[in-house]
DRENTORKOL-3810 file (N, C-alpha, C; in nm, 4 decimals):
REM DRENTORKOL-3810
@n.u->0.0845; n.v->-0.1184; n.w->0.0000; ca.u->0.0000; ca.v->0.0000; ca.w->0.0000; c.u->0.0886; c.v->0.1240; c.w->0.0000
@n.u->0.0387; n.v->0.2125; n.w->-0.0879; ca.u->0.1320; ca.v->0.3832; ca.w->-0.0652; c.u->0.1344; c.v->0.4098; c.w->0.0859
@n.u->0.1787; n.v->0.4833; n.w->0.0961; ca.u->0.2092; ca.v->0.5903; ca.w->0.2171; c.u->0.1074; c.v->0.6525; c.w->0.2666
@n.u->0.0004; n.v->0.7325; n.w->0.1617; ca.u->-0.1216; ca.v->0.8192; ca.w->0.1599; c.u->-0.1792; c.v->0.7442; c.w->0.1789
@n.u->-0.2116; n.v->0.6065; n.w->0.1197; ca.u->-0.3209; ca.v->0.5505; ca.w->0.1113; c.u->-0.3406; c.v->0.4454; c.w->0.2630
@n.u->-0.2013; n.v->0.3894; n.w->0.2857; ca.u->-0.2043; ca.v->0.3236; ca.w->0.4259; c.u->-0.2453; c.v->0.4347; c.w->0.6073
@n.u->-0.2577; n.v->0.5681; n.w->0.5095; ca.u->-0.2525; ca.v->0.6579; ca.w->0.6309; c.u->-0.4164; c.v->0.6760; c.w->0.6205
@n.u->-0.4519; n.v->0.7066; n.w->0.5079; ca.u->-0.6128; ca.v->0.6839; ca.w->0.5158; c.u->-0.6498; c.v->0.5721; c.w->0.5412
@n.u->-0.6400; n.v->0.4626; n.w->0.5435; ca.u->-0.6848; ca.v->0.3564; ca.w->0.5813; c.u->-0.6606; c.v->0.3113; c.w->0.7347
@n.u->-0.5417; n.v->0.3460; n.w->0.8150; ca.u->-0.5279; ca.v->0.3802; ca.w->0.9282; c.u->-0.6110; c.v->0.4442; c.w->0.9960
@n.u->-0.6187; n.v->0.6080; n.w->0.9477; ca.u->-0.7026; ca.v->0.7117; ca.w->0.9773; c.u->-0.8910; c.v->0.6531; c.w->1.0180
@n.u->-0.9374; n.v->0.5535; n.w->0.9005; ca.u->-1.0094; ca.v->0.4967; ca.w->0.9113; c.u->-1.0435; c.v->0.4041; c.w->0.9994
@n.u->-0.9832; n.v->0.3616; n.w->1.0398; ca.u->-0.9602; ca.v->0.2152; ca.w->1.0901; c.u->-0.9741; c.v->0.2915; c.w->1.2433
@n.u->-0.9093; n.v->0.4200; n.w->1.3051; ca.u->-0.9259; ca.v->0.4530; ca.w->1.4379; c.u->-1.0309; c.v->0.5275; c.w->1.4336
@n.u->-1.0864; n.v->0.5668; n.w->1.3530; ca.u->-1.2148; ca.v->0.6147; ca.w->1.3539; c.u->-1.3463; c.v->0.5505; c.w->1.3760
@n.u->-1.3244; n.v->0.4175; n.w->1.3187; ca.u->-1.4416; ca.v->0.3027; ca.w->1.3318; c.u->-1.4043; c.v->0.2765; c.w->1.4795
@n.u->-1.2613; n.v->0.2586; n.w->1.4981; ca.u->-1.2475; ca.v->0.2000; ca.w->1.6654; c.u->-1.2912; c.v->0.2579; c.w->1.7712
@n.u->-1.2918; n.v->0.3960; n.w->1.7394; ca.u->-1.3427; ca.v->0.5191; ca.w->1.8432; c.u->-1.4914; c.v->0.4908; c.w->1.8681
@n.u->-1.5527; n.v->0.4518; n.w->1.7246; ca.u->-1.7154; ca.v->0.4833; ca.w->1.7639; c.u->-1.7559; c.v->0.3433; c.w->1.8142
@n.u->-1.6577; n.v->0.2649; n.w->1.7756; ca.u->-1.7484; ca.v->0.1210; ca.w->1.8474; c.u->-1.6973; c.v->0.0806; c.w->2.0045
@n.u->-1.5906; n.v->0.1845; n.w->2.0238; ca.u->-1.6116; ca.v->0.1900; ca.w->2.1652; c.u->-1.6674; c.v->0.2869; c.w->2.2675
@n.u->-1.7434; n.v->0.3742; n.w->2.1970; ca.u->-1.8089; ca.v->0.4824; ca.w->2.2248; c.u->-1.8928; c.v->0.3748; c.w->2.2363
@n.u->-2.0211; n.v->0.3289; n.w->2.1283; ca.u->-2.1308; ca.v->0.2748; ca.w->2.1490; c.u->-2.1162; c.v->0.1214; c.w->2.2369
@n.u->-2.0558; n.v->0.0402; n.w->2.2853; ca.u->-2.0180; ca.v->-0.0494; ca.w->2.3742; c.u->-2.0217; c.v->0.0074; c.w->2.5055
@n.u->-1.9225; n.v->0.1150; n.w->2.5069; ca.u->-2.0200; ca.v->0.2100; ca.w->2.6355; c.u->-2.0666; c.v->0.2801; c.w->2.7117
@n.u->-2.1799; n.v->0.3076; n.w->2.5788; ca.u->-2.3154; ca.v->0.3195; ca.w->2.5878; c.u->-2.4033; c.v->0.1927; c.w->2.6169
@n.u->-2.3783; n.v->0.0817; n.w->2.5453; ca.u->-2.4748; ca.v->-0.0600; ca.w->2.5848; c.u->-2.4035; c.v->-0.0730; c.w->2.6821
@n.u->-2.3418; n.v->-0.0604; n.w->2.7708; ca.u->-2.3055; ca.v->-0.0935; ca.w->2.8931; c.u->-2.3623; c.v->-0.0220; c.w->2.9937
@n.u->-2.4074; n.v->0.1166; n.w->3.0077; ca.u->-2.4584; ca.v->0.1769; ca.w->3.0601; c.u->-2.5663; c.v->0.1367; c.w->3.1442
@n.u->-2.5783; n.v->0.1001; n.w->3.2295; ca.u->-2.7003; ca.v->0.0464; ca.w->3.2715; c.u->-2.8342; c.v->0.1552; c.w->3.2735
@n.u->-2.9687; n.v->0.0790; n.w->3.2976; ca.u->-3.0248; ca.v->0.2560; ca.w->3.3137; c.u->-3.0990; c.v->0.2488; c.w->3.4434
@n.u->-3.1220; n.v->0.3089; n.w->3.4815; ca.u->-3.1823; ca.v->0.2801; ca.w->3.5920; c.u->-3.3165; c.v->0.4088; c.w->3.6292
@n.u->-3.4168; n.v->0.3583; n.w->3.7226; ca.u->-3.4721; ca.v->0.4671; ca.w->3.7376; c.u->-3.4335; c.v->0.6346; c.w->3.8485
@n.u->-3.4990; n.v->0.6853; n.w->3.8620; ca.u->-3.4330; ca.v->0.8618; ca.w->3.8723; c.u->-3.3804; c.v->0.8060; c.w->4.0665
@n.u->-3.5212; n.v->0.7342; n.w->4.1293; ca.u->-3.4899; ca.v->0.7806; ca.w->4.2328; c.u->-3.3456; c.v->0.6663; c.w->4.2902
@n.u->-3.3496; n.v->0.5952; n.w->4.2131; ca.u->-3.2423; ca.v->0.5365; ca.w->4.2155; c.u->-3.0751; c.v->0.5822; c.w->4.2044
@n.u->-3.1068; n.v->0.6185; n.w->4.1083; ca.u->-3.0087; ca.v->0.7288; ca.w->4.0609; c.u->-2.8972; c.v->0.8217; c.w->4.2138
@n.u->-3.0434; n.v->0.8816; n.w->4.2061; ca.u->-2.9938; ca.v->0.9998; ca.w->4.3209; c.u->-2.9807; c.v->0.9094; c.w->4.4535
@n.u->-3.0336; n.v->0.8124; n.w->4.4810; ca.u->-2.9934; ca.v->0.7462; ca.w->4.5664; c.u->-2.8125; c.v->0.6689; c.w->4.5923
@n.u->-2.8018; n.v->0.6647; n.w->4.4660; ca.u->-2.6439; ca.v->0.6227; ca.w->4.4128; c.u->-2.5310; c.v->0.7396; c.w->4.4266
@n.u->-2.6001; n.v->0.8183; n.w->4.3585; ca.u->-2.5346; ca.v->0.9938; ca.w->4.3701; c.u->-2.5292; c.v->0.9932; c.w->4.4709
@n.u->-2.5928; n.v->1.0200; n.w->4.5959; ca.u->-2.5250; ca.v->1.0109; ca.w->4.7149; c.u->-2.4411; c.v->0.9656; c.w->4.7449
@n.u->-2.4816; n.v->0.8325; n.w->4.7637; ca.u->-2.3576; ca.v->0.7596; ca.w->4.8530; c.u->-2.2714; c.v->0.7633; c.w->4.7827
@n.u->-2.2391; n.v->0.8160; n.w->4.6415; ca.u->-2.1307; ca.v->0.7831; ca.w->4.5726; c.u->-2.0100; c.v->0.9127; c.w->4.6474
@n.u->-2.1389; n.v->1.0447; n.w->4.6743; ca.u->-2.0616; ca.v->1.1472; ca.w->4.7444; c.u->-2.0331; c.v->1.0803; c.w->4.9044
@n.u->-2.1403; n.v->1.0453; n.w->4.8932; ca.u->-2.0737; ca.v->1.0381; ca.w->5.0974; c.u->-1.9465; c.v->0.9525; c.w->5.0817
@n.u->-1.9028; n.v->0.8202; n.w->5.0243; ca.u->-1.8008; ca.v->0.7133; ca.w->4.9984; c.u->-1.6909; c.v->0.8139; c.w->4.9574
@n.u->-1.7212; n.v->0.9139; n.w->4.9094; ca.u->-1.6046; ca.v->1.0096; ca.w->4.8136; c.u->-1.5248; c.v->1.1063; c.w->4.9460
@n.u->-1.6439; n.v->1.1724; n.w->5.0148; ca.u->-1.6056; ca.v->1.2401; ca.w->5.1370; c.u->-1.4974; c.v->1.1319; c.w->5.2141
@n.u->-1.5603; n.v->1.0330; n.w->5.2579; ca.u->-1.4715; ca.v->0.9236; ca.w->5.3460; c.u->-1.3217; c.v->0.8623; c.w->5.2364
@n.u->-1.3173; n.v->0.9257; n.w->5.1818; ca.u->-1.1675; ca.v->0.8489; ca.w->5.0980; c.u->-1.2230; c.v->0.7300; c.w->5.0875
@n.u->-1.3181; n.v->0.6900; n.w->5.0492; ca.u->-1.3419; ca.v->0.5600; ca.w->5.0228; c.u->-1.3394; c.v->0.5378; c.w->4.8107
@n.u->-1.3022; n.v->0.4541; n.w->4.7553; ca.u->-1.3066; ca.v->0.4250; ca.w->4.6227; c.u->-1.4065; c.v->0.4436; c.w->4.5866
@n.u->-1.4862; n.v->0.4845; n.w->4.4734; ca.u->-1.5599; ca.v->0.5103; ca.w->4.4190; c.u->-1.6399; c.v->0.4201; c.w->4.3175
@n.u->-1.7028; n.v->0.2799; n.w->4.3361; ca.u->-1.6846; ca.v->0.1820; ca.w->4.2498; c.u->-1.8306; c.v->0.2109; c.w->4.1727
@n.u->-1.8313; n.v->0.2462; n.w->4.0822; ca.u->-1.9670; ca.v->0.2863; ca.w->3.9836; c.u->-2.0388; c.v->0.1877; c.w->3.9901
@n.u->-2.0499; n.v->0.1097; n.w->3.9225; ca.u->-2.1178; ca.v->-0.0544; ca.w->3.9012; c.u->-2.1788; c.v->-0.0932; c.w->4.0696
@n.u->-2.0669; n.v->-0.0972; n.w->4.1725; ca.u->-2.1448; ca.v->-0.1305; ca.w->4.2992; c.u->-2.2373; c.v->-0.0198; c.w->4.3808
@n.u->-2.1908; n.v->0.0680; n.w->4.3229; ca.u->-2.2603; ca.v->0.2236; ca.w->4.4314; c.u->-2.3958; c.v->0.2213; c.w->4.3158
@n.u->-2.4212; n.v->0.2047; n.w->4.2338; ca.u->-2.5126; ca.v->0.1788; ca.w->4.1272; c.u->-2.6281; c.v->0.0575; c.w->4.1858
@n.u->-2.5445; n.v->-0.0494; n.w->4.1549; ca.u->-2.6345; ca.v->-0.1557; ca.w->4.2499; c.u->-2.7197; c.v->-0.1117; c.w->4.3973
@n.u->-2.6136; n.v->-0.0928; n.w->4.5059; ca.u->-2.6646; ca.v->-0.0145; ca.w->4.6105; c.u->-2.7869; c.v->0.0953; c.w->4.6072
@n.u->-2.7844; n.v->0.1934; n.w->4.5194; ca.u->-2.8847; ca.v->0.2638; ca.w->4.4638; c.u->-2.9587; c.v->0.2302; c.w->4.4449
@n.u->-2.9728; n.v->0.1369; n.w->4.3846; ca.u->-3.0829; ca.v->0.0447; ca.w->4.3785; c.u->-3.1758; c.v->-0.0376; c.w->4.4712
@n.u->-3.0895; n.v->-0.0375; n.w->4.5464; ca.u->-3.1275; ca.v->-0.1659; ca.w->4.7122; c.u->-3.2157; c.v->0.0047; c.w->4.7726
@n.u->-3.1217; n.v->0.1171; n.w->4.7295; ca.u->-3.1588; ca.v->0.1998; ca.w->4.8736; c.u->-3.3152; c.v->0.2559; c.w->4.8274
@n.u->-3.3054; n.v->0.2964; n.w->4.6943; ca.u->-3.4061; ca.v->0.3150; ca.w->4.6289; c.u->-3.5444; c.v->0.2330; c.w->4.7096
@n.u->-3.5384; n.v->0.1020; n.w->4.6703; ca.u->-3.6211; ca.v->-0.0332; ca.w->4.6471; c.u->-3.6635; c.v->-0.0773; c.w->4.7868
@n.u->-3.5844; n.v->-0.0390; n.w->4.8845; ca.u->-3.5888; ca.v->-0.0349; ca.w->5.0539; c.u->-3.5463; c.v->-0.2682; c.w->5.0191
@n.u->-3.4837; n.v->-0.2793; n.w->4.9312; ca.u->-3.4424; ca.v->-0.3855; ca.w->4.9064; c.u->-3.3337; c.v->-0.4643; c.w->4.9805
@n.u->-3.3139; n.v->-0.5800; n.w->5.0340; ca.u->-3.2148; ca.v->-0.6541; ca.w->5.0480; c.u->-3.1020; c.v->-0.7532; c.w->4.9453
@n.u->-2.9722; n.v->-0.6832; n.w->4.9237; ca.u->-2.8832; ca.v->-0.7577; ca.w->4.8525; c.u->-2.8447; c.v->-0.8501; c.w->4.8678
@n.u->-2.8251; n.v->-0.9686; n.w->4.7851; ca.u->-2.7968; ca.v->-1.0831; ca.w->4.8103; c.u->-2.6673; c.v->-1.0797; c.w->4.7054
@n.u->-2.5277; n.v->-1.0768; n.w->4.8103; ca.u->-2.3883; ca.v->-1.0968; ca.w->4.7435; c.u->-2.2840; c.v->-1.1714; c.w->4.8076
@n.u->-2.2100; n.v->-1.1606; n.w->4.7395; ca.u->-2.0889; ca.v->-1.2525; ca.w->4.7740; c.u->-1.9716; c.v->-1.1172; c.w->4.8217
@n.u->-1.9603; n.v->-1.0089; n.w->4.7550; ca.u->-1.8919; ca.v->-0.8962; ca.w->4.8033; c.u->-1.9867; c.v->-0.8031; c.w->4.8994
@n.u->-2.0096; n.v->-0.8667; n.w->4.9471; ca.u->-2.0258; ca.v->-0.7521; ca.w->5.1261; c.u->-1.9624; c.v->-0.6406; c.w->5.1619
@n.u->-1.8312; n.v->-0.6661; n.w->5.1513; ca.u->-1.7327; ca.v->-0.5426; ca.w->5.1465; c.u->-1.7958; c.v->-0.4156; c.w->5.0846
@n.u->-1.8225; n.v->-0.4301; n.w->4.9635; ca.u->-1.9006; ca.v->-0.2668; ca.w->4.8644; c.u->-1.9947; c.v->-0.2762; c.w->4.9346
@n.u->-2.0691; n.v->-0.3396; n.w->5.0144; ca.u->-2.2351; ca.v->-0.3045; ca.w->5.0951; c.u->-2.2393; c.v->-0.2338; c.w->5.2546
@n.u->-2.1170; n.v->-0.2583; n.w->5.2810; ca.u->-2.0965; ca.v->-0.2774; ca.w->5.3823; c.u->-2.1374; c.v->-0.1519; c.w->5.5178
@n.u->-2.1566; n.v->-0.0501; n.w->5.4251; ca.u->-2.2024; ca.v->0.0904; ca.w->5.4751; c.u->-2.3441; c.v->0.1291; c.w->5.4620
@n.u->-2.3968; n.v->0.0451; n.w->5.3813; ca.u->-2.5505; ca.v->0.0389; ca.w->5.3787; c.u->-2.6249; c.v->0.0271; c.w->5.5370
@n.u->-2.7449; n.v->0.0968; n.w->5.5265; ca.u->-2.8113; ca.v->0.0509; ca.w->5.6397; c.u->-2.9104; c.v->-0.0794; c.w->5.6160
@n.u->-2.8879; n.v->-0.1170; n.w->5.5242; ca.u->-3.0016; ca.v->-0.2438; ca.w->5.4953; c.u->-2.9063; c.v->-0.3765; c.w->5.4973
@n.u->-2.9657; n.v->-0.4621; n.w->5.5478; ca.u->-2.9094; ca.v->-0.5856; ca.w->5.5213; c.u->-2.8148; c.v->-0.6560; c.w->5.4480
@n.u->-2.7107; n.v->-0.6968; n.w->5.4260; ca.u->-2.6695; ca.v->-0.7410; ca.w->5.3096; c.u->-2.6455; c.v->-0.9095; c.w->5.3650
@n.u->-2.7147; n.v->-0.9938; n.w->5.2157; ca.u->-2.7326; ca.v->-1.1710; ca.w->5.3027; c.u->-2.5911; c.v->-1.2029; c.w->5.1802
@n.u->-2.4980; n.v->-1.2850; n.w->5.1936; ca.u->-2.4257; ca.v->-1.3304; ca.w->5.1308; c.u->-2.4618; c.v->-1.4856; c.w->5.1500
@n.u->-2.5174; n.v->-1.5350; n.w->5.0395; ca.u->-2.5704; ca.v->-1.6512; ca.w->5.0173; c.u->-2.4848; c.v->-1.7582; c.w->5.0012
@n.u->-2.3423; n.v->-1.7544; n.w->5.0396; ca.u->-2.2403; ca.v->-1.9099; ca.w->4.9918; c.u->-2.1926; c.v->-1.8332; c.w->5.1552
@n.u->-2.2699; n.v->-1.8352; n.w->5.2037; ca.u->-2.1966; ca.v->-1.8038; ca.w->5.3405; c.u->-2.2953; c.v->-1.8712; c.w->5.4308
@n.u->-2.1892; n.v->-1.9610; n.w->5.5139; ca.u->-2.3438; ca.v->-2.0340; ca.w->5.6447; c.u->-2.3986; c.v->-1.9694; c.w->5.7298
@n.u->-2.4920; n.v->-1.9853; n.w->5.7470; ca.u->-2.5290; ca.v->-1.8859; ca.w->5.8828; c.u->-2.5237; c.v->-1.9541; c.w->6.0200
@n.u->-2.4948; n.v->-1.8301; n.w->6.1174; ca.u->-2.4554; ca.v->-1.9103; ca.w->6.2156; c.u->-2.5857; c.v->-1.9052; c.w->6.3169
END
């Protein structure tokens, strides 16, 4: 291939890569409803105040529990762990 022509085709080639990882995520995005949302937004600030990590995906979930007045059923307890609701970790015995 020329020079010009391998640079347009390059040029191309990161251009397609850009948008199909733009739209990947986007389908990753979860959606969730509003009061959920702001329920997540919080704690995502309060976790932020405390130097605590910021884990999107779990403070998301949580939002959801806090929203839903719901109980989580996980195996990572740790990300729940500041919740005031229950968290049951189900491969765990009870004592």
């Amino acid at each position: 291939m020329g020079g010009a022509r391998q640079r347009c085709f390059q040029e191309s080639a990161r251009r397609k890569s850009i948008g199909t990882r733009a739209v990947v995520r986007m389908a990753l995005m979860p959606i969730i409803e509003r009061s959920a949302a702001e329920a997540a937004a919080g704690l995502a600030a309060e976790r932020q105040r405390n130097g605590r990590t910021v884990d999107m995906r779990g403070t998301q979930i949580a939002g959801i529990v806090i929203a839903r007045r719901a109980t989580p059923a996980t195996r990572n307890v740790k990300h729940f762990a500041d919740l005031t609701a229950e968290v049951v970790n189900p491969w765990e015995a009870k004592r």
